[in-house]
NUFIZA-898790 format. One record per residue (C-alpha): residue number from 1; residue in three letters; x, y, z. Coordinates in steps of 0.1 Angstrom, whole numbers, always signed. Each point is the difference from the previous one (the first is absolute). Layout:
% NUFIZA-898790
REC   nr  rest     xx     yy     zz
REC  NUM   ALA      X      Y      Z
...
END
This chain:
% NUFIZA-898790
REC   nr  rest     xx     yy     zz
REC    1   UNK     +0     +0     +0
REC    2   UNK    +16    +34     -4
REC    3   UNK    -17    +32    +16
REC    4   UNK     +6    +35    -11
REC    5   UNK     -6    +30    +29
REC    6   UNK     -9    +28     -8
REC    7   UNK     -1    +30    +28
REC    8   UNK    -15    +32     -5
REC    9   UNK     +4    +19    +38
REC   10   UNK    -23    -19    +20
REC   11   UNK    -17    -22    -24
REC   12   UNK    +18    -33    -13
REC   13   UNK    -12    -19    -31
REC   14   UNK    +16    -38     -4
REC   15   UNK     +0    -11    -29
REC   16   UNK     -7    -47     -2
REC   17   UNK    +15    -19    -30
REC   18   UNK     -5    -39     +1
REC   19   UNK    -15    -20    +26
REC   20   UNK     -7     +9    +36
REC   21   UNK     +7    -35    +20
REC   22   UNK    +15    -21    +25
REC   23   UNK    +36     +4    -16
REC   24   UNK     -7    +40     -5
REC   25   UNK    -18    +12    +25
REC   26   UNK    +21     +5    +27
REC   27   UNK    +25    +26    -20
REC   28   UNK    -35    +21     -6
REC   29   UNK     -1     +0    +37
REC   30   UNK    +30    +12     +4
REC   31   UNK     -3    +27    -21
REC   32   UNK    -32     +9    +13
REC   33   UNK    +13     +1    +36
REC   34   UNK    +28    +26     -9
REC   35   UNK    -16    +21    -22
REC   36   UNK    -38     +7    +10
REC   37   UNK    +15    +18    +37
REC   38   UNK    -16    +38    -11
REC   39   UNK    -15    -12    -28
REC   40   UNK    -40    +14     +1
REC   41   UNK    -10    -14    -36
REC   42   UNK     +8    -39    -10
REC   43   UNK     -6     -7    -40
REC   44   UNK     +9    -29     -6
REC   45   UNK     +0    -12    -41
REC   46   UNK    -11    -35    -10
REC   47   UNK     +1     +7    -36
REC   48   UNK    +26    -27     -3
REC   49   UNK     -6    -23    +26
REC   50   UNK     -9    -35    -13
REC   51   UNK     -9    -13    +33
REC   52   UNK     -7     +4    +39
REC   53   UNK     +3    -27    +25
REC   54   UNK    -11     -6    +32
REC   55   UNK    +36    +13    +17
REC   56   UNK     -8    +31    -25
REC   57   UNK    -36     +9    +13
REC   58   UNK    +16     -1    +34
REC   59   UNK    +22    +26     -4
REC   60   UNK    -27    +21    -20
REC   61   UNK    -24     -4    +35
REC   62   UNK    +26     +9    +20
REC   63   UNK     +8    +28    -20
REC   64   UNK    -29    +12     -1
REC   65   UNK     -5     +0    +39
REC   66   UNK    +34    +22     +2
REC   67   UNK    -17    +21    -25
REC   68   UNK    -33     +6    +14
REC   69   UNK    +22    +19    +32
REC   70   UNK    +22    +21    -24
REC   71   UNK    -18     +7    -32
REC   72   UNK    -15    -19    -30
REC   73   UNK     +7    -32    -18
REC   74   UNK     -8     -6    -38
REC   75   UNK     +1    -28    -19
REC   76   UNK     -2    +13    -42
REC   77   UNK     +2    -23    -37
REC   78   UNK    -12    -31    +19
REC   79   UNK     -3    -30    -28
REC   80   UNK    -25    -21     +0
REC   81   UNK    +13    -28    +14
REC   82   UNK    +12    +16    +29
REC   83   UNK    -32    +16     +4
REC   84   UNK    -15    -32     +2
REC   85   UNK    +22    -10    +23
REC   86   UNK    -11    +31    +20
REC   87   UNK    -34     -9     -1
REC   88   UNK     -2    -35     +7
REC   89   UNK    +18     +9    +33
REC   90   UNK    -19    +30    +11
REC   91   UNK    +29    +23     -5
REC   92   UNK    -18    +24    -29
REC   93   UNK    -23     +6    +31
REC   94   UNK    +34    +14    +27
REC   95   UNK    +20    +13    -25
REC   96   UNK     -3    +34    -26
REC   97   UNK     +4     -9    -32
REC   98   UNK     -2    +19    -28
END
């Protein structure tokens, strides 16, 4: 997976190319954890994700919850088989997507 940031003062868009597993998902957690501190607007860009696991919709929750307390999370170009995935799990119902 490769992720592209992209900060603009206090709002951080991250960009998502590949898949979003097991195997990937704990680098987008990393990054997440040291760059969202200040950060009052979350975008982040599916447009070439292929796929979200379990281990990814874990980090997108608890995301969002660290989001909720600073600013705003959004989710944007969602495919439509991640958006499946989204709402078979209940997570187009918790999360912003646009």
């Amino acid at each position: 997976m490769i992720i592209t940031k992209k900060k603009d003062g206090t709002s951080l868009t991250l960009v998502l190319e590949g898949r979003l597993d097991t195997m990937t998902a704990p680098r987008l957690e990393s990054d997440l954890r040291s760059s969202i501190d200040g950060i009052e607007k979350l975008v982040l860009d599916f447009a070439s994700l292929e796929y979200i696991s379990s281990a990814g919709l874990r980090i997108l929750l608890s995301t969002q919850k660290i989001m909720n307390k600073q600013g705003s999370m959004v989710i944007r170009n969602v495919n439509e088989d991640v958006m499946d995935i989204f709402d078979i799990t209940g997570f187009a119902d918790i999360l912003t997507i646009e």
